[in-house]
C-alpha positions as CSV (number, residue, x, y, z in Angstrom):
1,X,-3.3,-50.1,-20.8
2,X,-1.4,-48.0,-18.5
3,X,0.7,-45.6,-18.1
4,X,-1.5,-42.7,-20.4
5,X,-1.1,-45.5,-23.2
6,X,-4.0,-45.9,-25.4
7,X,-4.6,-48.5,-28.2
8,X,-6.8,-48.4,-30.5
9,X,-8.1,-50.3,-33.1
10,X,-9.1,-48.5,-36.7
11,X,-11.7,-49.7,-39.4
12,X,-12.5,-48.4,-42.5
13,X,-16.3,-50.1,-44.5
14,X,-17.2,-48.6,-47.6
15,X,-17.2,-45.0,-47.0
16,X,-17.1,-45.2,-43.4
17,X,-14.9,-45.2,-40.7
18,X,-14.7,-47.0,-37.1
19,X,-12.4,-46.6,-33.9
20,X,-12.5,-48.2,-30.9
21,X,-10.3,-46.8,-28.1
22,X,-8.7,-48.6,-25.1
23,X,-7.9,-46.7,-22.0
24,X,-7.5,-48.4,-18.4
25,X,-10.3,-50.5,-18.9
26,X,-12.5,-47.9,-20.0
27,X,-13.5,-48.4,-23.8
28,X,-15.3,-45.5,-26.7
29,X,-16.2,-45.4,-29.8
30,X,-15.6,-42.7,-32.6
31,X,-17.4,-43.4,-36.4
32,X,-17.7,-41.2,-39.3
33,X,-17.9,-41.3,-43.2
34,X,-14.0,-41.0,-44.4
35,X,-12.7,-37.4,-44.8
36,X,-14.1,-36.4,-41.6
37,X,-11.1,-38.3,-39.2
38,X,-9.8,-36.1,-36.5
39,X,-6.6,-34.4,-37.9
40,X,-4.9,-36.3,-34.8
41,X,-5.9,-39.7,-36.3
42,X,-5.3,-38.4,-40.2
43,X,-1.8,-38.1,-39.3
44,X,-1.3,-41.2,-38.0
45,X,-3.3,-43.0,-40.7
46,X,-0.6,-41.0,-43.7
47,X,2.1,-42.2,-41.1
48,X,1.0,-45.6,-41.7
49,X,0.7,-45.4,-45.3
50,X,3.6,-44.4,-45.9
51,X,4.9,-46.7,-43.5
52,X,3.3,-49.6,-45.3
53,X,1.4,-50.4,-42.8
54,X,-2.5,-49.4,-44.1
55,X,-2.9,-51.5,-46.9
56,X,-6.6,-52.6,-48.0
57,X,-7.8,-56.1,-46.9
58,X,-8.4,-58.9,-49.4
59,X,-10.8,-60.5,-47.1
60,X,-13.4,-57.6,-45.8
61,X,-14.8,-56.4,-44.5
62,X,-13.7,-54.4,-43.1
63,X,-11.5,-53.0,-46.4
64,X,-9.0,-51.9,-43.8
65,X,-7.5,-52.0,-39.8
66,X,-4.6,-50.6,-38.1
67,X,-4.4,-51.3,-34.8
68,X,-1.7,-48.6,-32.8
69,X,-1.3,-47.1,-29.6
70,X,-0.8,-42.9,-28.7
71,X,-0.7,-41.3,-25.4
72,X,-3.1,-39.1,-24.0
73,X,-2.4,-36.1,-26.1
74,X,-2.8,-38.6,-29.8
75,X,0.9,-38.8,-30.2
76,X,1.6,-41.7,-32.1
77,X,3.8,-44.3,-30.3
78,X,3.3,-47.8,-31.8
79,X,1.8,-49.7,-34.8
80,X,1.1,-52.9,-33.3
81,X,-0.9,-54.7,-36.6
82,X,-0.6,-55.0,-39.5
């Protein structure tokens, strides 16, 4: 992506979580056991609940994905799937 845009794709397994990250061709990871997302990302993920758009997969794993985009200081500027 350009521009400062990020995307990012979101996993949730069991009790854990996974994000990849997207940034001019340059790609990290973040992980963790759920409850310890970055209050950044825990906003967008209650944004997307309510939303509608984080609802649990019937075929996982993983149980759930959101796949968005932010800019470089985590402001949320698109959910792009589901």
């Amino acid at each position: 992506m350009s521009d400062g845009v990020i995307e990012c794709r979101y996993q949730e397994y069991n009790s854990d979580w996974q994000m990849t990250m997207y940034n001019n061709g340059d790609t990290s990871h973040n992980d963790g056991k759920l409850g310890t997302q970055p209050v950044w990302l825990q906003t967008i993920l209650d944004v997307a609940k309510v939303g509608g758009h984080r609802k649990p997969l019937r075929d996982g794993p993983p149980d759930a994905i959101l796949w968005f985009k932010v800019n470089e200081d985590y402001n949320l500027l698109e959910i792009t799937f589901p």
